[in-house]
N, C-alpha and C positions, 0 to 999 in steps of 0.2 A: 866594385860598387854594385854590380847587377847581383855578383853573387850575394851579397848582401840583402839584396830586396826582396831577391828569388825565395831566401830563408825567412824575411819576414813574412813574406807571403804565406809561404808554406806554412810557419810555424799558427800564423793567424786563422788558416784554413782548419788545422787542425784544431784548434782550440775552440774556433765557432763551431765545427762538426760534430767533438764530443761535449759540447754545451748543451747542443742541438738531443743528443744522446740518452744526456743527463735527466732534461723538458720529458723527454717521453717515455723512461722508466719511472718518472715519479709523478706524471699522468696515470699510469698502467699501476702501481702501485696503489694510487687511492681508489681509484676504479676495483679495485678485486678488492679493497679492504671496504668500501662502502655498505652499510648496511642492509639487510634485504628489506625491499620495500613490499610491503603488505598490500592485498587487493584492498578500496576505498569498499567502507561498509556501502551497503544499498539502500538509498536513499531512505529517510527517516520519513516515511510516509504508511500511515495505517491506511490500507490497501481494503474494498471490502467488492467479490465476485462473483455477484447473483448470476445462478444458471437458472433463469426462469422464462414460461412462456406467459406471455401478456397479448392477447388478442385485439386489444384498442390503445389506439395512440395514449398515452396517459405520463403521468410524473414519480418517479420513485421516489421517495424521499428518505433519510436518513439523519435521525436527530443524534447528538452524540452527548453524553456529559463529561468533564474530565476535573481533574482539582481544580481550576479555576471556575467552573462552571456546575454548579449544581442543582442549573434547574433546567430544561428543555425548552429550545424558543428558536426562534428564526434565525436568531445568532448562532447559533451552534448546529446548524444542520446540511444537508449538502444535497442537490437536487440532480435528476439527470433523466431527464424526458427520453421518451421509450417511443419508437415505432411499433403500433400494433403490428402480430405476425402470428400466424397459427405456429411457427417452429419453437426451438428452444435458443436461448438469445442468453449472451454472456453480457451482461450489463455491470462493468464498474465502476465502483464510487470511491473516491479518496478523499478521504479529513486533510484539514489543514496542516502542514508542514509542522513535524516534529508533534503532534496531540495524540498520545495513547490514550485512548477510552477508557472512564471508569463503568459506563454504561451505553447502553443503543438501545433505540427504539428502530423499526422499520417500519414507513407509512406506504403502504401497498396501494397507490392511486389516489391522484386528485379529485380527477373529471366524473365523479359521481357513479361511476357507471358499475353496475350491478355483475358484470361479465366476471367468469372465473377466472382465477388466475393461477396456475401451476409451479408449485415450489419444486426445482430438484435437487438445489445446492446452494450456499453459499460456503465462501471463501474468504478466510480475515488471514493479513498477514502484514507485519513490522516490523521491517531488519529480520531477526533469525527465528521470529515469532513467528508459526501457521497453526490457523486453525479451520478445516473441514467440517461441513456439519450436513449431510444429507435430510430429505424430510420428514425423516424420524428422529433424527437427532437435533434437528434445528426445533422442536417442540418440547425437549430437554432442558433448553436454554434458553427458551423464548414461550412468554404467553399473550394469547392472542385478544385483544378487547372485545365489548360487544357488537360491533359493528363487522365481527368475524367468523364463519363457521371453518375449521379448519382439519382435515382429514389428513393425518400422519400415514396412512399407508399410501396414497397416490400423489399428495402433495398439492391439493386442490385448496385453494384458499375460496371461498363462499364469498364475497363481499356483501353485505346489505347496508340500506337505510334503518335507521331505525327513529321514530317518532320524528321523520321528517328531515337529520342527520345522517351526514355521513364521515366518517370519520378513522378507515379501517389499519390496526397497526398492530405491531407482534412489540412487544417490551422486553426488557433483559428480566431474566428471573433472578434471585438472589446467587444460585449458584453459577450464573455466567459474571455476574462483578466480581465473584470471587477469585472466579477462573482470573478475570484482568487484573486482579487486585497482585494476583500471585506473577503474572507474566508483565506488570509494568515494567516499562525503561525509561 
């Protein structure tokens, strides 16, 4: 009788063992046959990287238009208040989740103030989208209103009033919607 038990013992040891065996060659099995997983795109965020110096406290502003949107207004724009600083200042703006631009304007200062202000770069970028624009190149793509004198070889923005107005802004020229028209996602 012991011998008996001893075997079913044994025989049940074995049997849970290579069960046990069986669980983790065909864990191991889907594990290596599993697909490879791809890196997560980066976020769907049109990104935009003013290198500029701004000497008074002031407000950047950035209107945007996209297909839903075809006209420029407070609804479509995105703000980001600047400490004056004599140095050069990396100031970012980002549109609302998932909106590639079919246009921009840039509004260089609320606070009335006449102070110059130094263009050295901007920086647009959306998922696998970049685009670079120094301040000869940013005058390519962008033209400036009258409330604007704007010097392409130092990057000096002029601000003024004009008939008691202020209102100073760089607009997209036909050839930058184009540029977006061609790089939409």
């Amino acid at each position: 009788m012991k011998r008996i038990v001893l075997l079913v013992t044994i025989c049940l040891s074995i049997s849970l063992f290579s069960c046990g065996e069986k669980e983790k060659k065909a864990k191991t099995e889907v594990t290596t046959t599993d697909p490879v997983m791809e890196a997560p795109k980066e976020e769907s965020v049109f990104k935009i990287n003013l290198d500029i110096v701004v000497p008074n406290d002031d407000e950047i502003e950035v209107f945007y238009l996209d297909y839903d949107n075809q006209a420029y207004s407070y609804k479509t724009k995105v703000t980001k208040k600047v400490t004056g600083d004599t140095k050069s200042q990396n100031i970012e703006l980002l549109l609302p989740k998932e909106i590639f631009p079919t246009s921009l304007r840039f509004d260089f200062g609320t606070k009335n103030s006449t102070e110059n202000i130094v263009f050295n770069t901007v920086k647009m970028s959306y998922e696998d989208f970049e685009l670079q624009l120094n301040s000869q190149e940013f005058l390519s793509f962008f033209v400036p209103n009258e409330y604007v004198n704007y010097t392409k070889e130092t990057g000096v923005i002029e601000r003024k009033m004009v008939d008691g107005k202020y209102d100073p802004y760089f607009n997209s020229k036909p050839v930058f919607k184009k540029k977006l028209e061609l790089e939409a996602r």
